[in-house]
N, C-alpha and C positions, 0 to 999 in steps of 0.2 A: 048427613050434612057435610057438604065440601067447602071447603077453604075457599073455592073460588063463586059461591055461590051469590053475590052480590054481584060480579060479572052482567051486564046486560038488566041491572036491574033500572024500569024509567022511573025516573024522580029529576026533581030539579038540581041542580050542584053551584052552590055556591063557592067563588075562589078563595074566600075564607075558609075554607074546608084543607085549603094547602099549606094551609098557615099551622107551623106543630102549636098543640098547646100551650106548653110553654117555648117559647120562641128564642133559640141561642142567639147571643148578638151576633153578628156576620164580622167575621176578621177578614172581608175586601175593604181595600182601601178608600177614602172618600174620595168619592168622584170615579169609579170603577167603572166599566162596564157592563161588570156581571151583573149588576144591580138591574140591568131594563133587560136582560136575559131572566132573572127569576119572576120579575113583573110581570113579562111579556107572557111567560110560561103560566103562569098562575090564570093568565085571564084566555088564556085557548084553549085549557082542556077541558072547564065548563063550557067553551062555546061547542067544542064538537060533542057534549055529554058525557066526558069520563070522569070519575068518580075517584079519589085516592086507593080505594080499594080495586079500582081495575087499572092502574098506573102504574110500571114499571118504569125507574130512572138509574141508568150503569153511567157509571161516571170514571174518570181514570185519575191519575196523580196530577195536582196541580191548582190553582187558584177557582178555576173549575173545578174542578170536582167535590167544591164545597156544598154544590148547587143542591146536592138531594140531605146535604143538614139542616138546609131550612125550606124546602120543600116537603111537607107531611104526606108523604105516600111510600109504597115500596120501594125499599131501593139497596144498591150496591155498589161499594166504591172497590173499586177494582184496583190493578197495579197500574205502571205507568205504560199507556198504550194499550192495552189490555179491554177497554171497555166493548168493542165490538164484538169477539168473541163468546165472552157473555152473554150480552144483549140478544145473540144469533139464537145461545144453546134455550133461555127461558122463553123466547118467542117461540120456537118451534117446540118445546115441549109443554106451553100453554097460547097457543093464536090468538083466545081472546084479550087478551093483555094487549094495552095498547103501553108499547116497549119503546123508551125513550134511550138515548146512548148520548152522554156530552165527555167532550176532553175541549183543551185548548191545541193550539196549532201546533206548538209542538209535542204534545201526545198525540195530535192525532193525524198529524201531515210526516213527523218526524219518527220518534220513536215507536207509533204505531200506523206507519204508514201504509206497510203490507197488507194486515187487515182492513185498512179503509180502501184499497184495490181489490181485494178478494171480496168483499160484503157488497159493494157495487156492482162486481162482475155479476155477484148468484141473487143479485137482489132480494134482499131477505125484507119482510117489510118490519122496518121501524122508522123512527124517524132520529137521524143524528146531528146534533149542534157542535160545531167545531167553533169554540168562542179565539176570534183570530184577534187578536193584539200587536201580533209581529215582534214577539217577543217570548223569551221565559219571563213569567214575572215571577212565581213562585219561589226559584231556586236566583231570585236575587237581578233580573235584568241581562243575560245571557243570549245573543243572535240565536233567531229561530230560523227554523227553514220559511216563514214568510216576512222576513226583515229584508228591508231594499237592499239594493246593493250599494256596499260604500257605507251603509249606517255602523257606525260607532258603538261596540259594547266590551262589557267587560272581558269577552274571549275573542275581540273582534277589535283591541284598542287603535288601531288605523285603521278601520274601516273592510266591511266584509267585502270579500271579492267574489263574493258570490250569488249569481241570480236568484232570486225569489220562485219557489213553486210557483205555480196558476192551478191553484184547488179547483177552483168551477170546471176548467178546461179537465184538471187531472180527475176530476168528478165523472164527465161526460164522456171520454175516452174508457173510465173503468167501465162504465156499464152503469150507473148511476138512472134510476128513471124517475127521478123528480130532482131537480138542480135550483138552489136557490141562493139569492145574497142579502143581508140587511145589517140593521146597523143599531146596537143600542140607544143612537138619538133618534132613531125611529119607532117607538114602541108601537103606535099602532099599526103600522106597514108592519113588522115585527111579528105582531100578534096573529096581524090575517094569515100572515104565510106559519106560521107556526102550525097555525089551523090545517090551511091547505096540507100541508107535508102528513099531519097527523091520519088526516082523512085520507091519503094516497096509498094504496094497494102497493106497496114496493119498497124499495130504499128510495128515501127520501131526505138528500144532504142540504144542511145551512150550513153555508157558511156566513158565522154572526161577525160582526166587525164591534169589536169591543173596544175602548180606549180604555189606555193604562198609562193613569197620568203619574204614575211612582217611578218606574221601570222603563219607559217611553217617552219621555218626555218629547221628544224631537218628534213623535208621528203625530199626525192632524187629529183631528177627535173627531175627523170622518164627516165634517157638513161644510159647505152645503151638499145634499145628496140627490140625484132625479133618479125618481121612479120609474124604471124604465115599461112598465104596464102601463103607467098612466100619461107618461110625455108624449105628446104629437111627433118629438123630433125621433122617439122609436118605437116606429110602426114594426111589429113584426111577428110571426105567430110560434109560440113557446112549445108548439106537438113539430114544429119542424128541426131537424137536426142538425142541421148545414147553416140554418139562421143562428142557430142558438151556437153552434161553436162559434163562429163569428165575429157576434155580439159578447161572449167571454172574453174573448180575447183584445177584444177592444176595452173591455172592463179592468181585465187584470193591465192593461199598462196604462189606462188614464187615473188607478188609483193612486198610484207613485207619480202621477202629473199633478194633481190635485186637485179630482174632477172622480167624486164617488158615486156610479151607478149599481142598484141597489132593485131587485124583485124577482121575481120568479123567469128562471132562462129556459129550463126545459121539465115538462111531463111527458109520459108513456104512461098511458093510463089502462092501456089494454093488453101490457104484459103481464105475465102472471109472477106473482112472486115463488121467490125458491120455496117456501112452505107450500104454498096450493101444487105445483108443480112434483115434489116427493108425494104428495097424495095423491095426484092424479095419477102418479104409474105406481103406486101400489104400495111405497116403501114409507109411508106415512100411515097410522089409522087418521078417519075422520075427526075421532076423537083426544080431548088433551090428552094427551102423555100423563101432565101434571096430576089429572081426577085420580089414574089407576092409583095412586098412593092412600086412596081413600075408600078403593074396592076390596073389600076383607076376600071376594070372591077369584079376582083376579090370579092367574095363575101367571107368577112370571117369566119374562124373557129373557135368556143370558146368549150376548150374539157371539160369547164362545162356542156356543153349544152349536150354532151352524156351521163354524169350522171344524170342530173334533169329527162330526157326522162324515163331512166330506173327505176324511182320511181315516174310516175305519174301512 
């Protein structure tokens, strides 16, 4: 009998299933945005059929990272920044896991921004939520690496002088092969793509646009927002790569005009991710890593033991 044996099992999943039994009260603030970030979550992994026993949620420090105490499934709250790394080592030592990673913008543009470059470069597939606020809010309302330039905080009290990332763009440059934007007042735009990313073979980035009306007060609460899949005025096809940098970029500077566009920029649907890839040349079994803990039979491997070899 394996731990993972529920894995693939068909049955119906209701999103009450994500709900802990007893339910902690949620310490975000009212009017949050994490709140259509947990919603949104809850109602896509029954859509694509994952179950809380085949759910994996790495989470890092921060107002995010509350997300998997009131989410009833697997999970792991990591250091600050830190959630990718994670996320990378239990996907490849279980593939079937369908492996979720959240931080806010600054865990995951700032403090862990190197990992969010490296997990794009080697595409590992999961799917990662960056809840962008443009702020710390956790540690009290602090300039984050996506606060506009000129915005006012408490380490920035005359106004930061300095430009804001472009996540999508810094997305699509790492290597990123599913790129996407939405917006907590968008739950069901929200939801679809949460879907799409889940069911995407690769790394697959959101970046969620959260408001944080405690910590933030001066940013917009993100509406009105157009869809850029669904607008006539952007015609453009999301497997092209030259479009889709493009159209980022025209995104990340009419956010700070105050003009939010918001859907999926780019897939690569025929790349293979860094796990299928380590087993196609050899340096993976086909099988989880995870099971052999539950092989009495299994004889195991110590990858000291291929370097002492090589120097007797």
């Amino acid at each position: 009998m394996s731990a993972f044996s529920a894995i693939g099992e068909e049955r119906e999943i209701d999103r009450e299933e994500y709900t802990p039994a007893i339910e902690p009260q949620p310490t975000w603030c009212p009017g949050c945005g994490d709140f259509g970030v947990l919603k949104s979550l809850k109602q896509a992994l029954p859509e694509v059929g994952r179950s809380p026993d085949e759910t994996l949620l790495v989470t890092g420090i921060g107002c995010s990272g509350k997300l998997n105490s009131y989410l009833d499934s697997y999970g792991f709250h990591t250091i600050h920044g830190r959630s990718l790394p994670v996320a990378r080592a239990a996907k490849l030592a279980n593939p079937d896991l369908e492996v979720i990673a959240a931080g806010g913008d600054g865990d995951g543009y700032g403090i862990g921004g190197n990992h969010f470059m490296h997990t794009a470069r080697e595409n590992h597939d999961m799917t990662y939520i960056v809840f962008n606020n443009e702020i710390f809010g956790l540690t009290k309302g602090q300039t984050s690496p996506t606060s506009p330039k000129g915005h006012k905080s408490k380490t920035q009290p005359h106004g930061s002088a300095k430009t804001p990332i472009r996540p999508l763009s810094l997305s699509l440059t790492s290597g990123a092969s599913f790129v996407a934007r939405t917006a907590a007042v968008n739950p069901n735009q929200a939801r679809d793509i949460l879907a799409q990313a889940m069911e995407h073979d690769g790394f697959a980035h959101i970046d969620f646009l959260t408001q944080c009306p405690t910590w933030n007060k001066d940013a917009r609460q993100y509406v009105p927002y157009t869809d850029i899949n669904e607008s006539d005025d952007y015609d453009f096809d999301p497997t092209d790569r030259a479009e889709a940098q493009r159209l980022m970029r025209e995104t990340e500077d009419k956010l700070y005009e105050g003009e939010v566009l918001t859907g999926v920029y780019y897939r690569e649907d025929d790349r293979p991710s860094y796990g299928q890839e380590k087993r196609d040349i050899g340096e993976m079994p086909d099988e989880a890593l995870a099971e052999r803990y539950f092989d009495d039979d299994y004889e195991w491997e110590r990858s000291y033991d291929m370097f002492i070899d090589k120097h007797k």
